[in-house]
KOLKE-879983 format. One record per residue (C-alpha): x, y negated, z; residue number from 1. Coordinates in steps of 0.5 Angstrom, whole numbers, padded with zeros to 4 digits. Example, Ala and Ser with C-alpha at 12.3 -4.5 7.8 and 13.67 -1.06 7.14 Angstrom:
<pts>
PT    east   north      up   num
PT    0025    0009    0016     1
PT    0027    0002    0014     2
</pts>
This chain:
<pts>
PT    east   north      up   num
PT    0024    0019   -0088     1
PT    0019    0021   -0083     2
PT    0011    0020   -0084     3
PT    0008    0014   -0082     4
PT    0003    0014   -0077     5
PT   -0004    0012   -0080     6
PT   -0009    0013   -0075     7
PT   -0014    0008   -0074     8
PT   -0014    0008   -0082     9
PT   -0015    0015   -0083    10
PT   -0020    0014   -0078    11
PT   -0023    0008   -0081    12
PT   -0024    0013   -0088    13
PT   -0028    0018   -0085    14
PT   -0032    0013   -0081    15
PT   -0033    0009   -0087    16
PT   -0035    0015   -0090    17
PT   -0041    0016   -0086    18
PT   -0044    0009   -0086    19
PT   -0043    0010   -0094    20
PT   -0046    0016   -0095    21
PT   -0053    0014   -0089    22
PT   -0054    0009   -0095    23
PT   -0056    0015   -0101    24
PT   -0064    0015   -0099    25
PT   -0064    0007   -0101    26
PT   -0060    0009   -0107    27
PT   -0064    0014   -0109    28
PT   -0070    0011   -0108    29
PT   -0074    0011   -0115    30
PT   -0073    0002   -0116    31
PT   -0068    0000   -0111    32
PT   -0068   -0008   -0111    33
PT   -0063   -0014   -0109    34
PT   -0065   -0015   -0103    35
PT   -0063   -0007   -0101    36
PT   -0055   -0009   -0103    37
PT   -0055   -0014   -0100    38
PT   -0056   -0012   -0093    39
PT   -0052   -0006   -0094    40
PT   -0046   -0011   -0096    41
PT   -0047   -0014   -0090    42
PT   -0047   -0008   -0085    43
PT   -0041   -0007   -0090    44
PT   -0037   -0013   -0088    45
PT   -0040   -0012   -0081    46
PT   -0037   -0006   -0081    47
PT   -0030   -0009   -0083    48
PT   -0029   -0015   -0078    49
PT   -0029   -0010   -0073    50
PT   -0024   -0007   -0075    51
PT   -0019   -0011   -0079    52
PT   -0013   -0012   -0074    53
PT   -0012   -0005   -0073    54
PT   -0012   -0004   -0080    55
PT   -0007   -0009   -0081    56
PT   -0003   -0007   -0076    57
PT   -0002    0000   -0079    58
PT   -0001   -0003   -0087    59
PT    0004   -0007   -0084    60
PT    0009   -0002   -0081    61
PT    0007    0002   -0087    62
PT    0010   -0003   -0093    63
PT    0016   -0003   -0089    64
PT    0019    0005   -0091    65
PT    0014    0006   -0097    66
PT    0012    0003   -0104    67
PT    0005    0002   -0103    68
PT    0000    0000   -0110    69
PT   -0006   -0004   -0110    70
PT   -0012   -0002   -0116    71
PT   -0013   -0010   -0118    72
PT   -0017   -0013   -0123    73
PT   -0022   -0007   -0123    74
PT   -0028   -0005   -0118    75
PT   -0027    0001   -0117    76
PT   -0022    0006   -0120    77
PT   -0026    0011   -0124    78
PT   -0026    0018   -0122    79
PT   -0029    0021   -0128    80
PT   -0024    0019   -0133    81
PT   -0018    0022   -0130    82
PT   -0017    0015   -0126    83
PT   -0014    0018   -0120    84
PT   -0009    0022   -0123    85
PT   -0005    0015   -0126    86
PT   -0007    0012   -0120    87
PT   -0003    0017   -0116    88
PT    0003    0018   -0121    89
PT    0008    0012   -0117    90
PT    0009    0010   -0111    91
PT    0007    0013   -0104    92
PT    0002    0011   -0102    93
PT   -0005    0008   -0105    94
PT   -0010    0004   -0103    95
PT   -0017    0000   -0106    96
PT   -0021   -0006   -0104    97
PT   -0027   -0004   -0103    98
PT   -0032   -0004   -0108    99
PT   -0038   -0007   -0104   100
PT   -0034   -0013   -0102   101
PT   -0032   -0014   -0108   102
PT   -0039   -0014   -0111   103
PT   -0042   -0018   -0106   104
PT   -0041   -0024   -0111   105
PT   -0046   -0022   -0116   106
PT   -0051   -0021   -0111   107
PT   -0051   -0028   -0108   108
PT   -0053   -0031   -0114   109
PT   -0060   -0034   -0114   110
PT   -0065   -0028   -0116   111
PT   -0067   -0032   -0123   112
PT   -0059   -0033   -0125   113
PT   -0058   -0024   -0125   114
PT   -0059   -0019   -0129   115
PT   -0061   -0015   -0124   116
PT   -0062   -0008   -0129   117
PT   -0053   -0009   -0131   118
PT   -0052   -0011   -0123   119
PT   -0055   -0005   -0120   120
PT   -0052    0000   -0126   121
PT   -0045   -0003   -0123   122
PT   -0047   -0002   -0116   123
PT   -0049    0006   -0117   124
PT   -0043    0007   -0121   125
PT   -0038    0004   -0115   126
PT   -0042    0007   -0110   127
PT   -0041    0014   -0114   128
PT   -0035    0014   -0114   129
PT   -0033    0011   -0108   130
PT   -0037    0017   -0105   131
PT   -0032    0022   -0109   132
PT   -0026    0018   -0106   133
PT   -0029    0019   -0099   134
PT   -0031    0026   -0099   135
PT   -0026    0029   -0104   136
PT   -0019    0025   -0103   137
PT   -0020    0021   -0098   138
PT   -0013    0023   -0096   139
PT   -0010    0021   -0103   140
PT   -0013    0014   -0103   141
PT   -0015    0010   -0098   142
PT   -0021    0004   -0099   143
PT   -0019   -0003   -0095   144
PT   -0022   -0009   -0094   145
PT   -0015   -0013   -0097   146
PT   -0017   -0019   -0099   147
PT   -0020   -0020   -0092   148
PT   -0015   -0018   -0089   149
PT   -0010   -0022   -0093   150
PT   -0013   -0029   -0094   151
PT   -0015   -0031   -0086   152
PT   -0019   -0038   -0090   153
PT   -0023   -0038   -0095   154
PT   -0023   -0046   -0096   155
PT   -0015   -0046   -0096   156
PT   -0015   -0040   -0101   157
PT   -0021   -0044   -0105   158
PT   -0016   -0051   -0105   159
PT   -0010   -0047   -0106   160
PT   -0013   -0044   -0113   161
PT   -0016   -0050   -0115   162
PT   -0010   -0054   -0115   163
PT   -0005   -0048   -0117   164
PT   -0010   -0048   -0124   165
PT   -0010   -0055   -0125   166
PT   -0002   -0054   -0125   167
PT   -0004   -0048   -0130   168
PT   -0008   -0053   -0135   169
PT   -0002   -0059   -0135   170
PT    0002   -0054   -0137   171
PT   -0001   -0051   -0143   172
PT   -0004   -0058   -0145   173
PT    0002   -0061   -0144   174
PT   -0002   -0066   -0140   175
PT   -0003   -0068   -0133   176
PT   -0010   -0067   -0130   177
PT   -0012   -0069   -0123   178
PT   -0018   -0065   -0124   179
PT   -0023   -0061   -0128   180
PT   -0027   -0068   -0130   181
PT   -0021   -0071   -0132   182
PT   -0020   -0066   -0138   183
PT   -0027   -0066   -0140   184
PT   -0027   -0072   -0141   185
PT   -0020   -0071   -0145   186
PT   -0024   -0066   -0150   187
PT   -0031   -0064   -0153   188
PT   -0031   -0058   -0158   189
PT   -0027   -0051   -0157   190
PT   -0024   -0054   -0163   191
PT   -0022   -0060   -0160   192
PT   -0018   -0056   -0155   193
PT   -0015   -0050   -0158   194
PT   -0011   -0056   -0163   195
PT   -0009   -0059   -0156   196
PT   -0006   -0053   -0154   197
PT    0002   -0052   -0153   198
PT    0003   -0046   -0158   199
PT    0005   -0040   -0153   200
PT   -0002   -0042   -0149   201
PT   -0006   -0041   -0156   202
PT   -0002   -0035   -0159   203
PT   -0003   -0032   -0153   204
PT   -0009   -0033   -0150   205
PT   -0014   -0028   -0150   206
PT   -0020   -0027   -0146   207
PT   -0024   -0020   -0148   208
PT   -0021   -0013   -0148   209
PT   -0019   -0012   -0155   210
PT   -0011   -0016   -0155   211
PT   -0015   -0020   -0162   212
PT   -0010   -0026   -0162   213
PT   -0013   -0028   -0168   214
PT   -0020   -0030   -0167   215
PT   -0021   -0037   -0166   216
PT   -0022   -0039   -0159   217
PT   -0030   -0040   -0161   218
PT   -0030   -0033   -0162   219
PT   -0026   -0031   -0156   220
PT   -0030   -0035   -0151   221
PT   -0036   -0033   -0155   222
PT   -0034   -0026   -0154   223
PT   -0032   -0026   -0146   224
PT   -0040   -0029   -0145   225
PT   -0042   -0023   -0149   226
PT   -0038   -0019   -0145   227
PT   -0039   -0021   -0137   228
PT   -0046   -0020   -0134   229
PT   -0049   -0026   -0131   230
PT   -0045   -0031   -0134   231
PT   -0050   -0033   -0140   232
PT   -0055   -0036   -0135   233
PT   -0050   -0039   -0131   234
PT   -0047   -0043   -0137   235
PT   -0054   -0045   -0141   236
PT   -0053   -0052   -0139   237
PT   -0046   -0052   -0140   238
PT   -0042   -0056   -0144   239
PT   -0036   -0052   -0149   240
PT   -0031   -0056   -0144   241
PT   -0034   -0054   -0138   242
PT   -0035   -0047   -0142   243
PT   -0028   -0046   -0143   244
PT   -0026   -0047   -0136   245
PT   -0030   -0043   -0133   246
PT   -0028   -0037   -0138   247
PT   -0020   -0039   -0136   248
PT   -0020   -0040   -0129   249
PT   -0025   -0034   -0128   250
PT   -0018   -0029   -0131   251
PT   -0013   -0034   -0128   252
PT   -0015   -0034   -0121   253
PT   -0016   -0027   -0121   254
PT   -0009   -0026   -0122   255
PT   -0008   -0031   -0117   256
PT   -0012   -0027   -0111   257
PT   -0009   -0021   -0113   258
PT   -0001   -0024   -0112   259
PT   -0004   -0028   -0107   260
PT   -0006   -0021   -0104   261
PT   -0001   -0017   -0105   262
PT    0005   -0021   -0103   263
PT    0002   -0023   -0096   264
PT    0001   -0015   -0095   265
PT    0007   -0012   -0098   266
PT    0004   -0009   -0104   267
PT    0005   -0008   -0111   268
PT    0000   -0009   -0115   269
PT   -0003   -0004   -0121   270
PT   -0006   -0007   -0127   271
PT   -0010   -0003   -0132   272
PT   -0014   -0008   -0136   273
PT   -0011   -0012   -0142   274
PT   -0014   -0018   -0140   275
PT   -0011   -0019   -0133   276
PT   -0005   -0015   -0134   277
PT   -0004   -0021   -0140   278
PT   -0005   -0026   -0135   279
PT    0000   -0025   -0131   280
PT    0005   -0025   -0137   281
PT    0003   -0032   -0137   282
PT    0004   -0034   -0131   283
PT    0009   -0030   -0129   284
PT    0016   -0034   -0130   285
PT    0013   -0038   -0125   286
PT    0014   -0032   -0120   287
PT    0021   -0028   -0122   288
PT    0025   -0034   -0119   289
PT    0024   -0030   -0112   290
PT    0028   -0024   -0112   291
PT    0022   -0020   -0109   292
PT    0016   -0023   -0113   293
PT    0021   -0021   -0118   294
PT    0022   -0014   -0116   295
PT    0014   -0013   -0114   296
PT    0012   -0015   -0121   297
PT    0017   -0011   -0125   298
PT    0014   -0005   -0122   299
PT    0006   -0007   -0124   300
PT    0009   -0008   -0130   301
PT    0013   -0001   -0131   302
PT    0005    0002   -0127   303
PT    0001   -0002   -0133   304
PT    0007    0001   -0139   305
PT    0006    0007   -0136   306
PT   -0003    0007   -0135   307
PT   -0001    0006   -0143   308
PT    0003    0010   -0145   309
PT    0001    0017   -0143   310
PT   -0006    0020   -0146   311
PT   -0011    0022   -0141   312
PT   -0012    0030   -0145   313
PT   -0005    0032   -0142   314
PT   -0010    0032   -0135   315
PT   -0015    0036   -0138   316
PT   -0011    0042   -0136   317
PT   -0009    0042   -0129   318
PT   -0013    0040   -0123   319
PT   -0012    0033   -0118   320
PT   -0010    0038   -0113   321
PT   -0003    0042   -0117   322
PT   -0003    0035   -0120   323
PT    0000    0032   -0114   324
PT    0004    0038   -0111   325
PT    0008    0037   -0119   326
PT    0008    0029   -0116   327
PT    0011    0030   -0109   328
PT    0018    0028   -0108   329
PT    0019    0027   -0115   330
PT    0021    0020   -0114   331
PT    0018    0018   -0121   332
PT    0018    0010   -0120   333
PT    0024    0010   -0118   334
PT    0027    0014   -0123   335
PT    0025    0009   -0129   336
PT    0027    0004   -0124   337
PT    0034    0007   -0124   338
PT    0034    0009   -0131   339
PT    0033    0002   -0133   340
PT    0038   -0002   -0128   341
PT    0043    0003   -0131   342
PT    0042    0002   -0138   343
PT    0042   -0005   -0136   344
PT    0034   -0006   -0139   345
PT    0031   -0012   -0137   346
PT    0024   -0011   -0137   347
PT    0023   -0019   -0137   348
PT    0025   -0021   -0145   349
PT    0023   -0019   -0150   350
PT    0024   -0012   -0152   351
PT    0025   -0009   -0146   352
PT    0019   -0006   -0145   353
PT    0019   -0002   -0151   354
PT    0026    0001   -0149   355
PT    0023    0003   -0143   356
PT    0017    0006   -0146   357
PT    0022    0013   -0147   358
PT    0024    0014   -0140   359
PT    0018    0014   -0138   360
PT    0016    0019   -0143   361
PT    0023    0023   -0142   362
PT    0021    0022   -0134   363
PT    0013    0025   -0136   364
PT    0015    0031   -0140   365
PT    0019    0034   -0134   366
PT    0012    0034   -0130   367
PT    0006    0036   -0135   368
</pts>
């Protein structure tokens, strides 16, 4: 197959990767304040406008030939933890939001609702290895504006999410909702709720990190609340009911804008956290009618089995650079996919994802 010309995205990167590394005086500065990134999150969009319909352009001539991942659910893909090395292992080609973009939500609040010490240890750990991608593998990955590219209108999006969600919530309630006020009228205490639930929903809700589905869903909102910044000075007034929504459609509409994204783009998604990762499988069935989605949700899901299942010491001992020249041409993805379909291995009812826990394995072996 003939290499695909990437220009514009190419030269995006490194003049990306100038305006990145202009900011390191205001990130070194000894007390860097909100309003400082904040003005740099607005050069970064300014920067991204520019250039948007090129970019998209190139990408779409990309997906067309390649199989081509997207880091979901994260904000940034973690270099010192051997991150790049799973981000690389499928697929051709990988590509990034931009971290900034991503940010820029956290940092519109109003002053009192952030806590502003957590926000800015976030912000220097994007900015850090966002600064490793550019100047160390700025030809492995590639950092993009995608959901700008991807949803033209915000307010469609917005209206899309929320009529979507509350199909979500009839469902796990087995109840009719016309809008958030009808269900909190409906239900008082988490207690009230968790009974209501159909029993898949509530056997397999989860809203932290640790897969625990035994807490009760008191423990697990309480949990989420403990766990995400900001998030307690914005419901301090809430009711439990107002609580538990916002908790649900804070995951559920993550993994909404992540298919929303990647299939107006023709990408695959790669998840690597829990949570996402569970919503999805929740909501998935809904998905799986369409031959594509299908296909695009069966490789995220061998990429998370994978994220899973290899140890990240068998990377200690070999450079990203040998890495990926082991990699090259092998075709990893395909051949799980291929093994699979051979052995008649459906990925999508239950046991199929430990039956293909072993190809992946036997596949690995050949290469570390």
């Amino acid at each position: 197959m003939i290499a695909p010309i990437l220009f514009n995205i190419q030269k995006s990167q490194n003049e990306y990767r100038d305006l990145i590394l202009s900011y390191k005086k205001i990130i070194n500065k000894r007390k860097m304040c909100i309003n400082d990134i904040s003005m740099m999150i607005d050069d970064i969009k300014l920067f991204w406008i520019e250039r948007l319909n090129i970019i998209e352009f190139e990408l779409n001539e990309l997906v067309k030939n390649y199989c081509c991942f997207l880091l979901s659910g994260a904000i940034y893909l973690g270099i010192s933890d051997y991150e790049h090395y799973y981000f690389k292992s499928l697929g051709d080609y990988h590509f990034l939001y931009d971290p900034f973009l991503k940010l820029e939500n956290f940092f519109h609040l109003p002053h009192n609702k952030i806590n502003k010490d957590e926000t800015i240890k976030i912000f220097n750990a994007a900015y850090k290895d966002t600064v490793q991608i550019l100047t160390k593998y700025n030809n492995q990955f590639y950092i993009l504006p995608m959901r700008e590219i991807a949803i033209k209108s915000s307010k469609e999006q917005v209206e899309f999410l929320e009529k979507s969600f509350l199909n979500f919530l009839s469902n796990a309630f087995d109840v009719k909702f016309i809008s958030r006020e009808d269900f909190c009228k409906k239900y008082k205490t988490y207690e009230e709720i968790e009974e209501n639930m159909i029993p898949y929903f509530r056997k397999y809700l989860i809203l932290d990190e640790q897969f625990n589905f035994t807490l009760t869903l008191r423990e697990k909102i309480n949990l989420y609340i403990k766990s995400q910044i900001n998030i307690p000075e914005l419901i301090k007034d809430n009711s439990e009911t107002e609580i538990f929504i916002l908790s649900i459609f804070t995951w559920y509409s993550q993994i909404i804008d992540i298919l929303s994204v990647c299939t107006r783009l023709g990408l695959n998604p790669f998840i690597r956290f829990n949570v996402t990762f569970q919503y999805l499988t929740l909501i998935m069935n809904i998905f799986i009618e369409d031959n594509e989605l299908k296909k695009m949700i069966e490789r995220t899901i061998v990429f998370y089995i994978f994220y899973k299942l290899i140890n990240r010491n068998r990377f200690k001992n070999i450079t990203f650079s040998d890495y990926c020249s082991r990699i090259k041409d092998k075709r990893i993805l395909n051949n799980i996919l291929d093994t699979m379909h051979d052995q008649g291995i459906d990925i999508f009812v239950d046991g199929g994802i430990k039956k293909i826990q072993t190809i992946i394995n036997d596949e690995f072996e050949s290469i570390i």
